[in-house]
N, C-alpha and C positions, 0 to 999 in steps of 0.2 A: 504494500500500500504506500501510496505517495500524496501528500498534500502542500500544497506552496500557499497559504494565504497570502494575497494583494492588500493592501490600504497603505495609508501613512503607521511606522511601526510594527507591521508584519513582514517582513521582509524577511522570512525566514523558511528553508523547508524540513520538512519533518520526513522521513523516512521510516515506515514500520511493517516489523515483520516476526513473525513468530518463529521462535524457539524451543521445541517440547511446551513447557507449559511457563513460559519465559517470552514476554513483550520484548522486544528493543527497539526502542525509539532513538532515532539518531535523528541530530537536531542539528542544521547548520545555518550560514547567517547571520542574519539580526535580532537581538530580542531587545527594543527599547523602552517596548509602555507594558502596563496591568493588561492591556487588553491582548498583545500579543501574545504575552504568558498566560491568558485563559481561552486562549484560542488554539491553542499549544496543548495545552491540558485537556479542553473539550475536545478534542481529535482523539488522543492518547485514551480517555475514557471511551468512546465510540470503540475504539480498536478493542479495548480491554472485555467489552461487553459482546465483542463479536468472536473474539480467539479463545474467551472463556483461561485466557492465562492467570496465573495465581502467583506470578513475577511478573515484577515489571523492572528493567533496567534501561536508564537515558542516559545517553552517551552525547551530552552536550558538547558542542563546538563553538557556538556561536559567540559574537561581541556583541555588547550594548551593556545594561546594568544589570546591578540586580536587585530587585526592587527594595524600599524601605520595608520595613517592619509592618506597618500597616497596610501596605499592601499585598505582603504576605498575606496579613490575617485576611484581605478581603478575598485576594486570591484563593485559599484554604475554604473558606464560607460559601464564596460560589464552585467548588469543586465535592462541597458536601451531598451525601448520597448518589454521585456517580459511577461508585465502586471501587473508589481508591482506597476502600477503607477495609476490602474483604485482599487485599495485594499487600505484598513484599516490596518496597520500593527501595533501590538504589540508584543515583544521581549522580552520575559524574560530570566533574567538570574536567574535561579531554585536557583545556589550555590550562588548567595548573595556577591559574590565576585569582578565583572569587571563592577558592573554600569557604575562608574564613566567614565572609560572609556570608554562603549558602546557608552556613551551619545555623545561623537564626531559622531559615525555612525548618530544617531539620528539628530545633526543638520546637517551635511553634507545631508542624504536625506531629512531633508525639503528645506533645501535649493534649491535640484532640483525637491522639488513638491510633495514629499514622503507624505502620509499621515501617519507618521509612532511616536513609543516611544516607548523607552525602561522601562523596569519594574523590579524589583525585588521580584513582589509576581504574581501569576497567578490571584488573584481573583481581585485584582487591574486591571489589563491587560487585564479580561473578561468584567468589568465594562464598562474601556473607548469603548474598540471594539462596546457595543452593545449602550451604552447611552453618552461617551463623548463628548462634543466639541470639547476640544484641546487633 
């Protein structure tokens, strides 16, 4: 599956494809506003509900920011009841650059129950998805 959204701020594509019972989303481009990161997310859900996968692993590329704290939380608020919430999520970021910051996403969704972490290496991020605890 392939999706490219168009507008101001989407300029980014998303590439997904199933793996046993394992999503990977590969993301490339731009991610600049809230709206392209839930345009991003509403895809990635559609897919989840259609591959019936029970991992999800995003293998980030792209530049732009990463959103403030509250738009996390709004981002997380409208991604509720989509199914993010019955998945394994890991998040990398490929370029090595915004962990630190990601890692607010990361505890804001566990906070509401995310089984979710961010990563800076893929084969790390394949580990926990198939054998980690936390």
């Amino acid at each position: 599956m392939e999706d490219t959204p168009k507008g101001p701020g989407q300029a980014f594509e998303l590439t997904l494809r199933a793996e046993s019972h394992c999503l990977v989303a590969n993301v490339t481009g731009w991610i600049e506003t809230l709206d392209a990161m839930i345009a991003m997310f509403s895809n990635i859900a559609i897919a989840l509900r259609e591959t019936h996968c029970t991992r999800l692993l995003v293998l980030d590329h792209t530049r732009g920011v990463v959103p403030p704290e509250h738009e996390l939380k709004q981002l997380m608020a409208t991604m509720a009841g989509r199914g993010f919430e019955e998945v394994r999520i890991a998040y990398v970021d490929m370029r090595g650059t915004a962990v630190s910051r990601m890692e607010v996403g990361e505890i804001l969704g566990r906070e509401r129950g995310y089984d979710c972490r961010v990563f800076d290496n893929e084969q790390r991020a394949r580990i926990w998805l198939n054998y980690g605890d936390d």
